[in-house]
N, CA, C and O of each residue as an XYZ file, in Angstrom:
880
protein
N       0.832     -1.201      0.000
C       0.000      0.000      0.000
C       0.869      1.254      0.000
O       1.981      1.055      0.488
N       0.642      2.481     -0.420
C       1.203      3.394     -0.650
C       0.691      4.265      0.725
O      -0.315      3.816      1.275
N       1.270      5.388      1.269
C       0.996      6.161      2.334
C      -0.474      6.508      2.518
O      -1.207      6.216      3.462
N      -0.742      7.186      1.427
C      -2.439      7.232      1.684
C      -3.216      6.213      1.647
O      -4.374      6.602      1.798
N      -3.158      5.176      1.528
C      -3.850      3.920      1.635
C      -3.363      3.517      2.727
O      -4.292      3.050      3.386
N      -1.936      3.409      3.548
C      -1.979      3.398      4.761
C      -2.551      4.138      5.949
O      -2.858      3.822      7.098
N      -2.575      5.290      5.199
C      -3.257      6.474      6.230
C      -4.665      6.163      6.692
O      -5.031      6.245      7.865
N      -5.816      5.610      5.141
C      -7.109      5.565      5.200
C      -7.048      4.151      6.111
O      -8.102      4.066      6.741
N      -6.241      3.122      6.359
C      -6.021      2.044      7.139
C      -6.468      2.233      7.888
O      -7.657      1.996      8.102
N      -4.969      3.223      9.276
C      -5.281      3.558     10.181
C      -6.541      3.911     10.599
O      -7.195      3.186     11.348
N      -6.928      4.940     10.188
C      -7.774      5.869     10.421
C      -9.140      4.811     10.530
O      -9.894      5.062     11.469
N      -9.498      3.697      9.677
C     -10.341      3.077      9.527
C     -10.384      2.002     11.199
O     -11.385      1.735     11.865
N      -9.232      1.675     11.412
C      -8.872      1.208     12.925
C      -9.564      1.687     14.124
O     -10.318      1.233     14.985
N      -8.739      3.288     13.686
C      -9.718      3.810     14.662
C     -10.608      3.941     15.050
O     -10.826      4.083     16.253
N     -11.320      3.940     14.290
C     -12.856      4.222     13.573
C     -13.387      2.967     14.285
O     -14.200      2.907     15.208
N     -12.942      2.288     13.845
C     -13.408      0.656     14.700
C     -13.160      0.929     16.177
O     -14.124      1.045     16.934
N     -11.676      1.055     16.702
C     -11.391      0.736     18.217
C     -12.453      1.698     18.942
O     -12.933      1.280     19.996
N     -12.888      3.041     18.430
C     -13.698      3.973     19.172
C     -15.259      3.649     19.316
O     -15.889      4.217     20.208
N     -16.171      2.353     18.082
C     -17.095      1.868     17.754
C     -17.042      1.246     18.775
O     -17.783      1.610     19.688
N     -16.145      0.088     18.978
C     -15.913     -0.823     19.900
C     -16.305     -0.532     21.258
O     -17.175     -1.154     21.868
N     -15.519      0.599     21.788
C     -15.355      0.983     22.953
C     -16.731      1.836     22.868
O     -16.171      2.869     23.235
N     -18.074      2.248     22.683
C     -18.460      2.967     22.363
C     -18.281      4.692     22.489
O     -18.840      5.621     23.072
N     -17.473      4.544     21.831
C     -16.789      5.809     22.098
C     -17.023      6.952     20.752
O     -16.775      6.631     19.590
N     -17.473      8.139     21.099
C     -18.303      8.610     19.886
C     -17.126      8.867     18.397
O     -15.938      9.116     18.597
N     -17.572      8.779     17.308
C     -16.781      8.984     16.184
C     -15.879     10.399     15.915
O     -16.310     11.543     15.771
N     -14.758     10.015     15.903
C     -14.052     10.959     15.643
C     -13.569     11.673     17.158
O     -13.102     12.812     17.169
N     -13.706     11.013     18.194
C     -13.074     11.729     19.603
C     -11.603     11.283     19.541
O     -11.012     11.788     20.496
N     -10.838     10.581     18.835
C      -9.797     10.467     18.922
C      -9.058     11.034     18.057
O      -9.712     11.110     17.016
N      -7.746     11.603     17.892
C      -7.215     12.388     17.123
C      -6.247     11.831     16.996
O      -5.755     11.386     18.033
N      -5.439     11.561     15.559
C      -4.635     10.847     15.131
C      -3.389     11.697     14.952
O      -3.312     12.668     14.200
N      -2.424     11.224     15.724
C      -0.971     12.081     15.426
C      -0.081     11.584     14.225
O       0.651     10.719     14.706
N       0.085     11.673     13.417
C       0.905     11.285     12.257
C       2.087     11.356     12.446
O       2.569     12.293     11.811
N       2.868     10.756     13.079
C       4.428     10.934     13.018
C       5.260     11.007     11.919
O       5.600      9.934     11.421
N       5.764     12.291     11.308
C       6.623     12.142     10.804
C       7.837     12.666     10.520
O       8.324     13.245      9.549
N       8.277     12.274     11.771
C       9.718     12.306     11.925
C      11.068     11.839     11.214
O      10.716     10.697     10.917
N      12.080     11.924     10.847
C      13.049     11.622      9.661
C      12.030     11.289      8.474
O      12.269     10.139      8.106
N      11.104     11.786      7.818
C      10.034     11.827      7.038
C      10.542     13.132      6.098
O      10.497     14.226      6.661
N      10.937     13.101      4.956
C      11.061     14.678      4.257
C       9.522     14.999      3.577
O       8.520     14.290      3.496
N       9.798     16.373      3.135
C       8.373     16.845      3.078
C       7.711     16.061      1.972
O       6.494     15.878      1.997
N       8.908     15.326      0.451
C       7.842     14.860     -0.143
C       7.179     13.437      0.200
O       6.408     12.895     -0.592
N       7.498     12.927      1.312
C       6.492     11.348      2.391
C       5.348     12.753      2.555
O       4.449     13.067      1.775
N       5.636     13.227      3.465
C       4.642     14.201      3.811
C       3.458     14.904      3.257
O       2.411     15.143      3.858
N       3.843     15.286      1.699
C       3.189     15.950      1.301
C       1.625     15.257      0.720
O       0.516     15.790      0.669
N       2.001     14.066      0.381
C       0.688     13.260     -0.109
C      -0.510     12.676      1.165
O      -1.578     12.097      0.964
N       0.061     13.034      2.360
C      -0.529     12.569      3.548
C      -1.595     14.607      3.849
O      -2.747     14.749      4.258
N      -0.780     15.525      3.519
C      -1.356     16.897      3.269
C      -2.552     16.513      2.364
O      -3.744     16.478      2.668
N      -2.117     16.310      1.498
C      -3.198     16.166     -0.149
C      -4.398     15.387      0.672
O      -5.577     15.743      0.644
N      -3.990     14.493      1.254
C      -5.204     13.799      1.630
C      -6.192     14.125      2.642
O      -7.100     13.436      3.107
N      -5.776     15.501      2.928
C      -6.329     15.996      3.757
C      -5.958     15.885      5.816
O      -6.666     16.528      6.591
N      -5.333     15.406      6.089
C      -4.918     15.036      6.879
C      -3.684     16.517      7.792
O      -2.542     16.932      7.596
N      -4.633     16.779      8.615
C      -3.817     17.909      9.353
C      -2.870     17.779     10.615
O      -2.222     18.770     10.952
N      -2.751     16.460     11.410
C      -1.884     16.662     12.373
C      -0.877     15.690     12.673
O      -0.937     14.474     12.856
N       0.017     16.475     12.678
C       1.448     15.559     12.582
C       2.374     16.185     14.063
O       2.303     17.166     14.804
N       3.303     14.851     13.922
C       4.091     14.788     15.679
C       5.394     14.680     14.828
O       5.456     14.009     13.799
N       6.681     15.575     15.474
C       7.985     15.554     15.370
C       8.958     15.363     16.653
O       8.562     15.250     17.814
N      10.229     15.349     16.246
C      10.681     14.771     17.353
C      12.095     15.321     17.589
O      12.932     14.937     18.406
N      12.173     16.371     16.629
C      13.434     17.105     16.804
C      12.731     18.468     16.492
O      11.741     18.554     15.764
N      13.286     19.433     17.061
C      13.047     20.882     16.978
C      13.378     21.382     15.637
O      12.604     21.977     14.887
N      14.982     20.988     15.340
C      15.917     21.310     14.219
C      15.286     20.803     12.961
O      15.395     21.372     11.875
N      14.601     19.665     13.181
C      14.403     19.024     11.768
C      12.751     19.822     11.320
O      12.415     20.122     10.174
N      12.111     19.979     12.299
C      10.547     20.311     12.403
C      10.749     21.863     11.645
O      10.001     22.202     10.728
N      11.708     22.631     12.085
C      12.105     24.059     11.744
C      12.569     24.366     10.296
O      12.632     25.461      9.738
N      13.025     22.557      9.603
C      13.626     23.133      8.469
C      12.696     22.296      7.377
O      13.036     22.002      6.231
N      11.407     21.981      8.042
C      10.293     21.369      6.906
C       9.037     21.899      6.899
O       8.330     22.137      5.920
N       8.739     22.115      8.381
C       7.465     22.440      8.261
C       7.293     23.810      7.683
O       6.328     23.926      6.927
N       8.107     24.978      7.904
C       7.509     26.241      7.383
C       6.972     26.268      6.090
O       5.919     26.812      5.759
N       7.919     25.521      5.228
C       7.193     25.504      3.836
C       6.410     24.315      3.257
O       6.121     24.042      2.092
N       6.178     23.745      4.313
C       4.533     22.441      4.157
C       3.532     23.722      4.789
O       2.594     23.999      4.042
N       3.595     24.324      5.738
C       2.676     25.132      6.231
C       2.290     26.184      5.428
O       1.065     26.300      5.421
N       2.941     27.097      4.662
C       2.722     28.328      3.751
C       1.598     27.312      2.818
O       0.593     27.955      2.514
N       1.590     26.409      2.504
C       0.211     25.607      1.355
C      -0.449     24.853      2.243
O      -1.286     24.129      1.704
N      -0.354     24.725      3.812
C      -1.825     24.015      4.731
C      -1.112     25.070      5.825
O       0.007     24.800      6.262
N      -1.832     26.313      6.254
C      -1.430     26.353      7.163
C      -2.671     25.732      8.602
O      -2.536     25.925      9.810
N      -3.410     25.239      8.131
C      -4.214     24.818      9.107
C      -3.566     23.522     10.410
O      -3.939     23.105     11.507
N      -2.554     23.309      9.571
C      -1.675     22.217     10.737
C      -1.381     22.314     11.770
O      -0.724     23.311     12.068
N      -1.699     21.399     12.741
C      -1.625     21.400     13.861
C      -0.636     20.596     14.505
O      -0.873     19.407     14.717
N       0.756     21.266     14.933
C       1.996     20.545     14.985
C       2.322     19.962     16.166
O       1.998     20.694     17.101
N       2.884     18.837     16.545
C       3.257     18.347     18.000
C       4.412     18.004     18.225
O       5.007     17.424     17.317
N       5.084     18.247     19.476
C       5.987     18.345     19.625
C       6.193     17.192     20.555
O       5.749     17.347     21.693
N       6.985     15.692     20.178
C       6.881     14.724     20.967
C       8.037     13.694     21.371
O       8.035     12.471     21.517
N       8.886     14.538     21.477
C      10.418     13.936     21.586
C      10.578     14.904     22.626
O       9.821     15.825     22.932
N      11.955     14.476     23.256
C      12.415     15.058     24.592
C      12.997     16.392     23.894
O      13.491     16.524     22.774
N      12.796     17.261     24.835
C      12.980     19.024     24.573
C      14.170     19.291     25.364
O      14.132     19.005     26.560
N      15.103     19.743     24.919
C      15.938     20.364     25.502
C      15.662     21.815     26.292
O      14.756     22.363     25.664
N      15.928     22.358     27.014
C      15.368     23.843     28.025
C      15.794     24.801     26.542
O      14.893     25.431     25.989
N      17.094     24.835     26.030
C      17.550     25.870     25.547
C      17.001     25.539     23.879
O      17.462     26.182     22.936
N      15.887     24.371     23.680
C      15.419     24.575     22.632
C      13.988     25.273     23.186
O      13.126     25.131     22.319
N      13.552     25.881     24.200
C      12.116     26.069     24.206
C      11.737     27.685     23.419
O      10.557     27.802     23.089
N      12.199     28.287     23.269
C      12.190     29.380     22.183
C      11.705     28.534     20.882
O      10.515     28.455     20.576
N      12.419     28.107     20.381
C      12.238     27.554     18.909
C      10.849     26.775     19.140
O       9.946     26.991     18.332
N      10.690     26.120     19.918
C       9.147     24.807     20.343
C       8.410     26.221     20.722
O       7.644     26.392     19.774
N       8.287     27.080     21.427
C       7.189     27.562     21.247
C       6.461     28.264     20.230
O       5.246     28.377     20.069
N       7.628     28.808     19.441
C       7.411     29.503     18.209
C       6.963     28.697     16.942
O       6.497     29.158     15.900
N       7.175     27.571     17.220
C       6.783     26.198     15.594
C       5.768     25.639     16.106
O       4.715     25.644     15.468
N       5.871     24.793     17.854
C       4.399     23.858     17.829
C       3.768     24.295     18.307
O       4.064     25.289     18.971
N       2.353     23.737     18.238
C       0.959     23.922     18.194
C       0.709     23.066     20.013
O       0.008     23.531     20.912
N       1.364     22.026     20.059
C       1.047     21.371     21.185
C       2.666     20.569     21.101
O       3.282     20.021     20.187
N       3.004     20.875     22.808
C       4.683     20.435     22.888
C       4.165     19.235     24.039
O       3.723     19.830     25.022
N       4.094     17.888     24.195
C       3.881     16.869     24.851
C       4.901     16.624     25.568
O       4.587     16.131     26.651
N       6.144     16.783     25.393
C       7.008     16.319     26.518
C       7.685     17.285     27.561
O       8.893     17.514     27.502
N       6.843     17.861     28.550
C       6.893     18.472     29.618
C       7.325     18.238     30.762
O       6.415     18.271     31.590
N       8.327     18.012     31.190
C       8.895     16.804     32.057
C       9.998     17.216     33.138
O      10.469     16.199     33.647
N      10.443     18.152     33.544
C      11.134     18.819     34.416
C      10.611     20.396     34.604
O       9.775     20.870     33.835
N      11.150     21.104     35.630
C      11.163     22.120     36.277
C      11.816     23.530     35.501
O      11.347     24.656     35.341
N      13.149     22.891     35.096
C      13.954     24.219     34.331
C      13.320     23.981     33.119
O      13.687     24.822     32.298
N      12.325     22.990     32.548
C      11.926     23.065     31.125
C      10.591     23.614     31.432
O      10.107     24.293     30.525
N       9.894     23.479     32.488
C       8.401     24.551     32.577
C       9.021     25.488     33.213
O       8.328     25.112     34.158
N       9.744     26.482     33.710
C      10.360     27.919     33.870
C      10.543     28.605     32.356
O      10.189     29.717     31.964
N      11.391     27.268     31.489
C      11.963     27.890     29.961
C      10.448     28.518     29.586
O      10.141     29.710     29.600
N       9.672     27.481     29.277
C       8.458     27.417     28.694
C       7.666     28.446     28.876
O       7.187     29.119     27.963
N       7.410     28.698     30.581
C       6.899     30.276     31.128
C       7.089     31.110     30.255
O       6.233     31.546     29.484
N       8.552     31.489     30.314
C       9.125     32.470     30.019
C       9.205     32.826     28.533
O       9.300     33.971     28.092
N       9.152     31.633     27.780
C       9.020     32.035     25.756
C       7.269     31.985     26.000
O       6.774     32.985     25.479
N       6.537     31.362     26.452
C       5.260     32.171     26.772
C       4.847     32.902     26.590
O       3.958     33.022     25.747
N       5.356     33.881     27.395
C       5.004     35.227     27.931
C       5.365     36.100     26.873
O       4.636     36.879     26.259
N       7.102     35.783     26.673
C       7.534     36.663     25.462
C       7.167     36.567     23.975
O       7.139     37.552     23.237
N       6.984     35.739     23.717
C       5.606     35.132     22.449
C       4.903     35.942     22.101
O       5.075     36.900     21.348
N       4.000     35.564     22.683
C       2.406     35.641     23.199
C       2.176     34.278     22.472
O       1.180     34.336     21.752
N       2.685     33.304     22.455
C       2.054     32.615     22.186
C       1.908     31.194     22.885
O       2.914     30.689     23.383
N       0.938     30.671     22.926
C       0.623     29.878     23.851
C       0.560     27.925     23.397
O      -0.608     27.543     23.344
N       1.301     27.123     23.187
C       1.035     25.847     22.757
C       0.405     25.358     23.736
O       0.427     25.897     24.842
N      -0.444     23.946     23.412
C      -0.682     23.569     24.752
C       0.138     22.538     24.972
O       0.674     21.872     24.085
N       0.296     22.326     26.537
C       1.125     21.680     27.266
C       0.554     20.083     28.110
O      -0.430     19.920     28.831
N       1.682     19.017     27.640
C       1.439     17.685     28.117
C       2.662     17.564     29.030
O       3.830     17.886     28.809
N       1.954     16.881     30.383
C       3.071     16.672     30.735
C       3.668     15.258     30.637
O       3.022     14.377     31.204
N       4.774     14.911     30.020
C       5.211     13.065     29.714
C       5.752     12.583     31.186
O       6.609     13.079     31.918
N       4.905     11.400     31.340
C       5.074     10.701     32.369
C       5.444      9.356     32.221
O       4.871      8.540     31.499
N       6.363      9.168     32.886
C       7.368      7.763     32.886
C       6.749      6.598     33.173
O       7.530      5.873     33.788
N       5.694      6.093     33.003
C       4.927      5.049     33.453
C       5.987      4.179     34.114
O       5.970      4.204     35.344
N       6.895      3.424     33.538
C       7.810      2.307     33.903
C       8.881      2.700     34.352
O       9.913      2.064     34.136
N       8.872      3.714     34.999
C      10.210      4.825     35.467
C      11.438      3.845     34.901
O      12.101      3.071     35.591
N      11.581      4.101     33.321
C      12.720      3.621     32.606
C      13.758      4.991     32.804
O      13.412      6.171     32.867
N      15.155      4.413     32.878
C      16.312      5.406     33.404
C      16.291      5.825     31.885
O      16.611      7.005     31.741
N      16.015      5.200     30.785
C      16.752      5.795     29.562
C      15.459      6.618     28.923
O      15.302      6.876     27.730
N      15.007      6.795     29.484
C      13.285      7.653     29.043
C      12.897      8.865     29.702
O      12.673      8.898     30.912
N      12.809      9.867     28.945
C      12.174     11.304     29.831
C      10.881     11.133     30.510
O      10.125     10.241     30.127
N      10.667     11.651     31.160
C       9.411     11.717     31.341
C       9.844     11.914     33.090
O      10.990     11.716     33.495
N       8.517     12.401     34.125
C       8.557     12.463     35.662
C       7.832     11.113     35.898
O       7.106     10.571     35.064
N       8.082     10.690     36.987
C       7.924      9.317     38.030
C       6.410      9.683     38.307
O       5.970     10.711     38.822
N       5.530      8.259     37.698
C       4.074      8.649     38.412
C       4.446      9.061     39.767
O       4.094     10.221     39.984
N       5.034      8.506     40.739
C       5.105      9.062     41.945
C       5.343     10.642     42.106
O       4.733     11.233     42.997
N       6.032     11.186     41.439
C       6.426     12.572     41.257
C       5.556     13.277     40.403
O       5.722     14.496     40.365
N       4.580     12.738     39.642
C       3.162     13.225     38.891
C       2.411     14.575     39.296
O       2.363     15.714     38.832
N       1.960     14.037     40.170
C       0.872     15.103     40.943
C       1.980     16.324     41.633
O       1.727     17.527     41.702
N       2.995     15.781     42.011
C       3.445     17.493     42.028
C       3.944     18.247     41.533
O       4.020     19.446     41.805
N       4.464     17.539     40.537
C       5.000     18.185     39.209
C       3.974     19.256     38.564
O       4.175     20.421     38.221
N       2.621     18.335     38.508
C       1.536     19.569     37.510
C       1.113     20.590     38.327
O       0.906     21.762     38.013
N       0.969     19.913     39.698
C       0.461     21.193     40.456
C       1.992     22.464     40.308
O       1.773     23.642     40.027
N       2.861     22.145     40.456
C       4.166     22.698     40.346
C       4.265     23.945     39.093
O       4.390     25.169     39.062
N       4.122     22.790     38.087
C       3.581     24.156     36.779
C       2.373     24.754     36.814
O       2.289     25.460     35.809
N       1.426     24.821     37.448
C       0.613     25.560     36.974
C       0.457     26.497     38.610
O      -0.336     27.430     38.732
N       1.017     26.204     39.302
C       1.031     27.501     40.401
C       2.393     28.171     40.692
O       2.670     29.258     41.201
N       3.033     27.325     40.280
C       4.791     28.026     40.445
C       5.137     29.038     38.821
O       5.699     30.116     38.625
N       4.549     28.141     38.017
C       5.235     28.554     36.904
C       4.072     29.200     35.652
O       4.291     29.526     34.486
N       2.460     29.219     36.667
C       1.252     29.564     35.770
C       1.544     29.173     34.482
O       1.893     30.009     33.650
N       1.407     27.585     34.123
C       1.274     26.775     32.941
C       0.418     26.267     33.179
O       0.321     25.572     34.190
N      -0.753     26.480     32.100
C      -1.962     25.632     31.551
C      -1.717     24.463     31.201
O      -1.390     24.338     30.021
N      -1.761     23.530     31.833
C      -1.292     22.076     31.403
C      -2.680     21.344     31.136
O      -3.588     21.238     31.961
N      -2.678     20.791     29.648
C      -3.919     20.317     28.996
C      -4.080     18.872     29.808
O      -5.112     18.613     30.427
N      -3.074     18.060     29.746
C      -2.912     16.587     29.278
C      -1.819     15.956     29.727
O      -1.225     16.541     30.633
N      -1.318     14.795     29.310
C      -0.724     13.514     30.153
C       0.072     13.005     28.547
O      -0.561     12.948     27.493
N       1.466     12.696     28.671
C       1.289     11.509     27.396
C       2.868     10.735     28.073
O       3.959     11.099     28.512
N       2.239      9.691     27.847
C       3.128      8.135     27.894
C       3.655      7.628     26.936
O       3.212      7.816     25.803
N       4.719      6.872     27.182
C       5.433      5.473     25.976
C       5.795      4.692     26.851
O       6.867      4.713     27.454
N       4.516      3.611     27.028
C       5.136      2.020     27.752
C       6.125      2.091     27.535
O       6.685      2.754     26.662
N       6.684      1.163     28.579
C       7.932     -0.300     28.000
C       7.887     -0.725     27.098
O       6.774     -0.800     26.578
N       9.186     -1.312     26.300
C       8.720     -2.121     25.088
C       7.967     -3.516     24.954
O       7.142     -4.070     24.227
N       8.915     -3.811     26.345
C       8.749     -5.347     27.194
C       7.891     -5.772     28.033
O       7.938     -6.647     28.898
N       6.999     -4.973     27.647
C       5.770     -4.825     28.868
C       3.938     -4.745     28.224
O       3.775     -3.845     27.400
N       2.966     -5.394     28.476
C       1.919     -4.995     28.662
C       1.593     -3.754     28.163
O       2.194     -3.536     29.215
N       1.273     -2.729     27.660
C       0.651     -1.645     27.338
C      -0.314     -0.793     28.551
O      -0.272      0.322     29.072
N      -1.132     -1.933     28.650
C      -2.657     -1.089     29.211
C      -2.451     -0.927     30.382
O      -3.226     -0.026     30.704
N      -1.871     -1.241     31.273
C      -1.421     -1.101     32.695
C      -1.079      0.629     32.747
O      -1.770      1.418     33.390
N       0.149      1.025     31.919
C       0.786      1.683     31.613
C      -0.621      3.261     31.255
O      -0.566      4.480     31.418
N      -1.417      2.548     30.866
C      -2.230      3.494     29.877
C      -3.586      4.223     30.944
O      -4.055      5.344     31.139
N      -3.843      2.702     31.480
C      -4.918      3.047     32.882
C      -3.877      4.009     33.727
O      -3.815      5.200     33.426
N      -3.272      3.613     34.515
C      -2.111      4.826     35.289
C      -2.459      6.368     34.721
O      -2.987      7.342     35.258
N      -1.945      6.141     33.456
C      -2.065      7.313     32.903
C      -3.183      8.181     33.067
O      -3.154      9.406     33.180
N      -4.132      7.452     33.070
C      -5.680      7.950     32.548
C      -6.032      8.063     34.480
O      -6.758      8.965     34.897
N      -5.583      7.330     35.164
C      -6.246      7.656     36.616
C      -5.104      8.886     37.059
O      -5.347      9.172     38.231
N      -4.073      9.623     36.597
C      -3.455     10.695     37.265
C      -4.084     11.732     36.225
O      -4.148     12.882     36.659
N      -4.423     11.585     35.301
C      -5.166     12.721     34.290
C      -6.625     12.948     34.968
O      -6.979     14.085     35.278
N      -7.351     11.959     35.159
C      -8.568     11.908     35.782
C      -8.723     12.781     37.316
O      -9.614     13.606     37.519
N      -7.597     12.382     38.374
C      -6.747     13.132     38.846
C      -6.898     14.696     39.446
O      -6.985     15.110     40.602
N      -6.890     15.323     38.252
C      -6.260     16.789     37.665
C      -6.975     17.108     36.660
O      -6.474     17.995     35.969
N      -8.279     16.588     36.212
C      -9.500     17.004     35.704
C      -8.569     17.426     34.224
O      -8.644     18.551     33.731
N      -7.691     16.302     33.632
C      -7.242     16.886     32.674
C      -7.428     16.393     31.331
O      -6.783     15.351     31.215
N      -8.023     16.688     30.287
C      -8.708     16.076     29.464
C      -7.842     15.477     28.207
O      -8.505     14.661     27.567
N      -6.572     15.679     27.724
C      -5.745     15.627     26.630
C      -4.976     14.019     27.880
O      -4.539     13.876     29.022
N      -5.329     12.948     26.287
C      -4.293     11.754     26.954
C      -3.811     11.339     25.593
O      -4.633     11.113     24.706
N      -2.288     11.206     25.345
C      -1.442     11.017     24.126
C      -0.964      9.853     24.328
O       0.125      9.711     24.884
N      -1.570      9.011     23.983
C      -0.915      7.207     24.679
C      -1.407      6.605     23.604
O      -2.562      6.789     23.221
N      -0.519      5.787     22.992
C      -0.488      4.698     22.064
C       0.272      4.800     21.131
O       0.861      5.879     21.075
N       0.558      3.861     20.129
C       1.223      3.869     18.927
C       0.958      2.965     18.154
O       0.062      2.160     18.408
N       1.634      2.917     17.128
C       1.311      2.295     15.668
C       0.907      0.604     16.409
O      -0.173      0.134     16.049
N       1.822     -0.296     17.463
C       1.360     -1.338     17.777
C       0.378     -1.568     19.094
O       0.259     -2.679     19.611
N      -0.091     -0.767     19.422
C      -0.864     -0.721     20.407
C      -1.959      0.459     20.572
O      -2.214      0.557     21.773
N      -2.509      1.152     20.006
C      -3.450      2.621     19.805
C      -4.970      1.606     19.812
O      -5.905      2.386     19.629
N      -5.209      0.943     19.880
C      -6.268     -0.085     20.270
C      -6.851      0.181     21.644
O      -7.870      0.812     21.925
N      -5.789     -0.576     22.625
C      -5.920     -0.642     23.477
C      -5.698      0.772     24.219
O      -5.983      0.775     25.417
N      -5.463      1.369     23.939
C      -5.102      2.517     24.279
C      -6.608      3.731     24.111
O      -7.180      4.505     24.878
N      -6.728      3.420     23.011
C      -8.307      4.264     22.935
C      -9.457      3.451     23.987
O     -10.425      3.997     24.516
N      -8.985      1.740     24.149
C     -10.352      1.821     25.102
C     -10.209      2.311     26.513
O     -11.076      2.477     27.370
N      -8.784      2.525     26.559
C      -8.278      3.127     27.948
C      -8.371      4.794     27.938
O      -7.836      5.431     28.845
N      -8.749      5.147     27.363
C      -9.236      6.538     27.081
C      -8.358      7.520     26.110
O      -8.642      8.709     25.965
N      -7.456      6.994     25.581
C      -7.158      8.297     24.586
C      -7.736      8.867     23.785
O      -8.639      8.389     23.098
N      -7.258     10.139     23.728
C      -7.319     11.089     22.806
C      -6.577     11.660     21.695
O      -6.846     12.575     20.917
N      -5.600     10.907     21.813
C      -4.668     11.253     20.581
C      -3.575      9.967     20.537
O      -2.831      9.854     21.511
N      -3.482      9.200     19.666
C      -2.865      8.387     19.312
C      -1.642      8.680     18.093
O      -1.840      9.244     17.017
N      -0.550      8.215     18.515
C       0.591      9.182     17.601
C       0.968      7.574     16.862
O       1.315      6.560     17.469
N       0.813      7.707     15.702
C       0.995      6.930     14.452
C       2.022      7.118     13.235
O       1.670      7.535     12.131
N       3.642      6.676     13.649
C       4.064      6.904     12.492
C       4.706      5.507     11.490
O       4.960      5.804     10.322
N       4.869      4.569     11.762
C       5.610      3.312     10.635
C       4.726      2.847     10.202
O       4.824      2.256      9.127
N       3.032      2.972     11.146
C       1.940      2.188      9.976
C       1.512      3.052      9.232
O       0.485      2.600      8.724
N       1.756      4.272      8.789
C       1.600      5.325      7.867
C       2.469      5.992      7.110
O       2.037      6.737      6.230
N       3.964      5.828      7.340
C       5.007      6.062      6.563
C       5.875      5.287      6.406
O       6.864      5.723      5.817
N       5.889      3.956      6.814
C       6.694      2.839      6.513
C       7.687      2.935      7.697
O       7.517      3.497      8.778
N       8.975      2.121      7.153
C      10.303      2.026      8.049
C      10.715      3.193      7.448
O      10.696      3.498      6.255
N      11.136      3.885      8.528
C      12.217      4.825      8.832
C      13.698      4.477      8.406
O      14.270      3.538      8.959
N      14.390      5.301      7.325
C      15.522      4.642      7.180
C      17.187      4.996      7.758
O      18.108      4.222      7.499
């Protein structure tokens, strides 16, 4: 199958996992990953109408998207790889929604290109389900004070929650957690799943499922 026939796949999945779960049509929002993706993978996934895509480097997002955006600017960009503090200038100025929110000096950065902006992305905070050492994200245990942390220390509107299980592990464990510290904190944005697991993940409540090898192949 070619990208847009993978795309209408997915999307048809979904369509099912949200039926399933009775979960109303179209509450889930599909993140398109496409990361090491150049604009022409990209551009036929545009054509097809398809507006929201997840990146994973600042540098690479900065030197594709401006000119995919000047012909859709309706795109709605995400930011879903670990952020460096001294990239948060550049992430606030390109995405639309930055998901990996995950320390203290990176919601101070964030405040602060905020303010000087004016512009506002919304904010996930990534949480370590399997407190893996080689993975960003804060310790469910460290969860709840982290958000309260940004949004009274550092007045950040924090939408949402987003996870990446283990590889070696179960999924849904990982996904419920998620969904009972969002539930929590009355917070409605949950970014959990991927290309092998966004199933289970929508009946566990997501809202945005980030999809990129069953829609753009292997990465090379």
């Amino acid at each position: 199958m070619d990208t847009v026939a993978r795309l209408r796949e997915v999307e048809n999945l979904i369509a099912r996992a949200e039926a399933d779960c009775d979960r109303p049509a179209s509450s889930v929002t599909l993140v398109a990953v496409s990361k090491l993706f150049g604009p022409e993978a990209i551009r036929p996934v545009l054509e097809a109408g398809h507006r929201c895509f997840g990146e994973n480097y600042v540098q690479e997002a900065a030197a594709k998207w401006p000119g995919l955006r000047a012909d859709h600017p309706d795109v709605t960009l995400h930011m879903i790889g670990p952020l460096q503090s001294n990239k948060a200038r550049d992430a606030v100025a390109l995405f639309d929604v930055i998901e990996t929110l995950d320390r203290e000096s990176l919601a101070k950065e964030l405040a602060r290109e905020i303010a000087r902006q004016g512009r506002s992305p919304r904010l996930l905070v990534q949480v370590n389900t399997g407190d893996e050492p080689q993975k960003g994200g804060v310790s469910p245990r460290d969860a709840d004070g982290f958000i309260r942390q940004c949004r009274e220390r550092h007045g950040l509107d924090v939408a949402g929650l987003m996870c990446i299980p283990p590889a070696d592990q179960p999924p849904s464990p990982h996904f419920a957690l998620l969904a009972r510290i969002a539930q929590r904190h009355s917070l409605p944005i949950l970014s959990m799943g991927m290309s092998a697991d966004f199933a289970a993940a929508i009946q566990l409540g997501a809202t945005h499922v980030r999809v990129g090898s069953a829609i753009f192949g292997a990465r090379g």
